[in-house]
N, C-alpha and C positions, 0 to 999 in steps of 0.2 A: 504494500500500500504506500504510495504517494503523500505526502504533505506538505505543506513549505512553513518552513519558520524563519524569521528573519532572513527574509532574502533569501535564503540556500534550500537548493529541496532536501531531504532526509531519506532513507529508507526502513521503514520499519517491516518486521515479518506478523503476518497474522497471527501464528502461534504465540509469538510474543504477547501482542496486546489482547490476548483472549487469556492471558494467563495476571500479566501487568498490563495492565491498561494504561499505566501514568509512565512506567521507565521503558525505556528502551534496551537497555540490556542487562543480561540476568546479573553483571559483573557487580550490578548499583547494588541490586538487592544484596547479594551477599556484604557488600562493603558498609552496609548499613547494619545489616546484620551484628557484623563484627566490632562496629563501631559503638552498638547497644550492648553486647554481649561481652566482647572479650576486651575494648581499649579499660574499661574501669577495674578489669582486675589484673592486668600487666602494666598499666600507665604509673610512673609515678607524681607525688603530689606536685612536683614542679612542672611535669607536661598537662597535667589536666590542669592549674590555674595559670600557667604565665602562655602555653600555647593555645590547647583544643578549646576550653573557654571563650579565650577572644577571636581565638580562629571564628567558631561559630557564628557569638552575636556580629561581629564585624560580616559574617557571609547573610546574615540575613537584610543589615543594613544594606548593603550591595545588591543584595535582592530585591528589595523594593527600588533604589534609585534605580535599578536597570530594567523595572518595567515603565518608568518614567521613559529616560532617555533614552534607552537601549532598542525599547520597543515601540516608544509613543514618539520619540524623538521629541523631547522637551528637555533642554538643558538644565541644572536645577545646581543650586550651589548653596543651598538652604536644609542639606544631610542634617546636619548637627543640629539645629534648631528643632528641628521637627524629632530629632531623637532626644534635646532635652527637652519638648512637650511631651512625649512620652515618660521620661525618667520623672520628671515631676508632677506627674499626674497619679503617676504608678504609685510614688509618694505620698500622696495628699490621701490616695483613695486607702493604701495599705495603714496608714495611721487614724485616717476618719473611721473608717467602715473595717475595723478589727476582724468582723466575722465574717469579710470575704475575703474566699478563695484566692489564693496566689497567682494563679492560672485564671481567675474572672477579673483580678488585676491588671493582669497585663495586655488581657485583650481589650475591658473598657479604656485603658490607656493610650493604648491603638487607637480607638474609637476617637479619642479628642486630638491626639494629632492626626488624625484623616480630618478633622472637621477645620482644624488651623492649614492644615493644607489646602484644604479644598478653599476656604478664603485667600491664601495668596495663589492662589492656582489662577485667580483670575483674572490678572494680567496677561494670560499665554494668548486668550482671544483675540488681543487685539497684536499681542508682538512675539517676536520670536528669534532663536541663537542666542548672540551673545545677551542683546536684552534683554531678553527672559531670565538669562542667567545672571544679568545685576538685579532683575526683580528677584529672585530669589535670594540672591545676596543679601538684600536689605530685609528681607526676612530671618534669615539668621542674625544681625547682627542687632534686631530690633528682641527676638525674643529671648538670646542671649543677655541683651539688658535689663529686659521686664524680670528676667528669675532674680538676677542678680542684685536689683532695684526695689523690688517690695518683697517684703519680709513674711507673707503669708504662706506663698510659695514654699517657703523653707522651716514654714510653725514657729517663723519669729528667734529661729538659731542665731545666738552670738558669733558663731562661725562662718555662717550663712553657707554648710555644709547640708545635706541630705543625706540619711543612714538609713540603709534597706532593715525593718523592721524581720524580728523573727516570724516567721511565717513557716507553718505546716502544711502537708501535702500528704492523706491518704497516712498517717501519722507520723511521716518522717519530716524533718526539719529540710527546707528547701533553702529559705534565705535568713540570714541575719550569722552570726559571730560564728553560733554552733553548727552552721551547713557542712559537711563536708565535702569537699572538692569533686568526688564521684557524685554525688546527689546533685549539685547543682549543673555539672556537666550534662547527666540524664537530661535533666529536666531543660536545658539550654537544643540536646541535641532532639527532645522528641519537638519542641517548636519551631524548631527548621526546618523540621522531617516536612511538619504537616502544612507550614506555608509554602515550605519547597511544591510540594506535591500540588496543592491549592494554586501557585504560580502559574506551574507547568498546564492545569488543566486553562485559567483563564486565558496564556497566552496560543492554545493550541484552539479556542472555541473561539466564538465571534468576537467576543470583547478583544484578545487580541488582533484579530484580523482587522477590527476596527481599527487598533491603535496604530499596527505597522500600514496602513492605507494611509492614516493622518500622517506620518513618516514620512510615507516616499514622497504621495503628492498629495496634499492638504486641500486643492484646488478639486483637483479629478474624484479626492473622495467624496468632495461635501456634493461635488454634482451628481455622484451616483445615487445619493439617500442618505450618508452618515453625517452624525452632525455633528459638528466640531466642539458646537458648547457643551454638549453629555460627554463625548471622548474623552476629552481633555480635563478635565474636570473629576473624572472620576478617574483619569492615570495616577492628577496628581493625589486627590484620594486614596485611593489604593496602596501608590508608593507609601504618600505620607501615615499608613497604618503601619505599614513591614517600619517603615523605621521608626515611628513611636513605638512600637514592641520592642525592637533592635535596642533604643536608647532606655528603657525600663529592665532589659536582662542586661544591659551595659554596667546598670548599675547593682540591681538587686542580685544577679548571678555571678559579677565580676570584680568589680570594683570594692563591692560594700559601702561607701560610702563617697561622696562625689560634690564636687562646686562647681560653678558654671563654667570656670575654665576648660572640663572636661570636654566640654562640647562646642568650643571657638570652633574658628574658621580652618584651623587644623583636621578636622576631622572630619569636615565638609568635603576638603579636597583628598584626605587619606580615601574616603569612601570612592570618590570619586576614582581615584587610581587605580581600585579596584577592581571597579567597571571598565575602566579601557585596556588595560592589561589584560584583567581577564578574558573582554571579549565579550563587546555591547553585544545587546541582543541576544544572552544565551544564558541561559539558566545555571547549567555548568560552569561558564564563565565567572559568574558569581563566586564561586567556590575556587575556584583555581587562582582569583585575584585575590580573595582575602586570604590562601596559604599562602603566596607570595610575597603578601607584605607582613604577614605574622611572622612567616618562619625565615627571610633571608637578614631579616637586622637579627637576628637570633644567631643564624651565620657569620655573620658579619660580626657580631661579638667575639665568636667563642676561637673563630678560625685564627688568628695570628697569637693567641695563646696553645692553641692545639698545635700550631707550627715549631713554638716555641720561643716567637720574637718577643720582648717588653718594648712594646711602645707606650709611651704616657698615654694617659687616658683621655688627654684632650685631642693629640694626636691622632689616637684610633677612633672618637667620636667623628673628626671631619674626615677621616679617611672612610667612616661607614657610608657616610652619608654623600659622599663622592663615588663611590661604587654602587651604594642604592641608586644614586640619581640613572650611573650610568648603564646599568642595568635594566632599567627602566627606558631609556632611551635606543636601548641596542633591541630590547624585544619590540619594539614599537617598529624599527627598521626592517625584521626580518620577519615580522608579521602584522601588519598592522589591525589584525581583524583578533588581534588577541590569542593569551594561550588557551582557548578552546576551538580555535583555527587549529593551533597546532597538534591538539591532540585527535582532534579529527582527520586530520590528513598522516598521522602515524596509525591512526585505525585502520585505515584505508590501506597503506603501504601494508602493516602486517596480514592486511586480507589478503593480498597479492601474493606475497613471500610464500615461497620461494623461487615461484613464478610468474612475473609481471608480464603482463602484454599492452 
């Protein structure tokens, strides 16, 4: 069977999608599997909180802006805004409302940054590229002020800090001091699983087809029937839910405790990197950007110690950060459709091997 997703057609087999309807190859399930099963009890506590942790919420963050841009083609530079309305709603709602669920937490959290998105969404109507992406800008730097600026926000803290309260789950401790590191990872990897999965169906059904039509030609869709004020509007919606979720596990799963710093303009464009590395427009892509920026300064740490050089440590900071850049810039050169271009086209060679025609 036939499909096209961003641009590229696919092939999938029947027996596949009568068996997975949502993944394409049986390789996802097992890794997911393994990922539930066997990473919490071989991982130790430093790869489950300093990597797979933020690995995670950082790939879901990715996930929503990449059905924004990636898919809808709406530039957006207002990541981190929209993931501290999340973080601080998750807040508000986990300390007002004690007896709800950590998990109806973070989805009403979701809910009020779709609703702040869907308000600055509506500038896309009338502009678009880079415009859109300073209207988004001034979105982050506007809601980054307002947490930072009144004091309710944060229950009136002298630090003007926010602490993920203790919170249970089915009676095991999920968030606050006593989490432990495997609990909180579960519970980070089963909400990627399910928005990953929820991603994947809206961009393979109409609503995507919608979004990648306003993409290619905005002109040609609206004359077909689709309409640019519902599309767009509900991209940025949508997106702006993954990453109010993204910025509430940022905090309650990861961080514990967090000031608005967390979520400048730094982390607008770290998301963002995410997305073009990995490879606008793919779901995959998603994942394959946020291990890339997780685990190569993790590299970049450890490797000139593993070699055995002492360099000062101001030294090896600008030296990381001149090899991220350039690494970053050499994968852009040799792929510019992202590493899930690349991993697609080594599927494809190994199909061939040892026989190419």
């Amino acid at each position: 069977m036939i499909y096209r997703e961003a641009g590229q057609f696919k092939h999938t087999y029947a027996s596949d999608q009568a068996i997975f309807p949502i993944v394409q190859d049986r390789w996802i399930v097992l890794a997911l599997l393994a990922a539930a099963f066997c990473v919490p009890l071989v991982a130790t506590e430093y790869w489950l909180q300093a990597v797979l942790i933020p690995f995670l919420v950082y790939s879901l963050a990715a996930l929503g802006l990449n059905l924004l841009t990636g898919y809808a083609g709406q530039l957006s530079l207002g990541t981190g805004g929209f993931m501290a309305v999340g973080a601080y709603s998750a807040f508000k709602l986990a300390t007002g409302f004690p007896w709800l669920p950590i998990i109806v937490v973070f989805l009403l959290a979701g809910l009020a940054a779709a609703l702040v998105g869907l308000l600055f969404g509506v500038p896309s109507l009338r502009i678009k590229g880079f415009y859109l992406a300073v209207a988004t800008l001034a979105s982050q730097f506007f809601l980054v002020w307002l947490f930072n600026k009144v004091g309710w926000f944060t229950n009136y803290a002298s630090s003007g800090t926010i602490t993920a309260p203790p919170r249970t789950l089915l009676g095991v401790m999920v968030t606050g001091p006593e989490a432990t590191a495997g609990v909180r990872y579960l519970t980070a990897l089963a909400l990627v699983m399910a928005f990953a999965l929820i991603a994947k169906n809206l961009v393979r059904g109409r609503v995507g087809r919608c979004w990648m039509a306003i993409r290619d030609r905005d002109i040609a869709a609206e004359i077909i029937g689709i309409r640019p004020l519902r599309t767009k509007l509900l991209a940025f919606s949508v997106s702006s839910y993954y990453c109010g979720v993204a910025g509430a596990a940022l905090v309650f799963l990861y961080y514990g405790s967090a000031e608005t710093l967390a979520f400048d303009i730094n982390l607008s464009f770290l998301v963002l990197f995410m997305v073009i590395i990995g490879g606008l427009g793919s779901i995959l892509g998603s994942f394959l950007g946020a291990a890339f920026i997780v685990l190569v300064p993790i590299f970049l740490t450890n490797a000139p110690e593993a070699a055995g050089l002492g360099l000062p440590v101001a030294l090896q900071k600008q030296l990381e950060l001149m090899v991220f850049g350039g690494l970053i810039v050499f994968f852009l050169i040799v792929e510019p459709h992202g590493l899930a271009r690349l991993w697609q086209i080594s599927k494809e060679k190994l199909r061939l091997w040892p026989f190419p025609h």
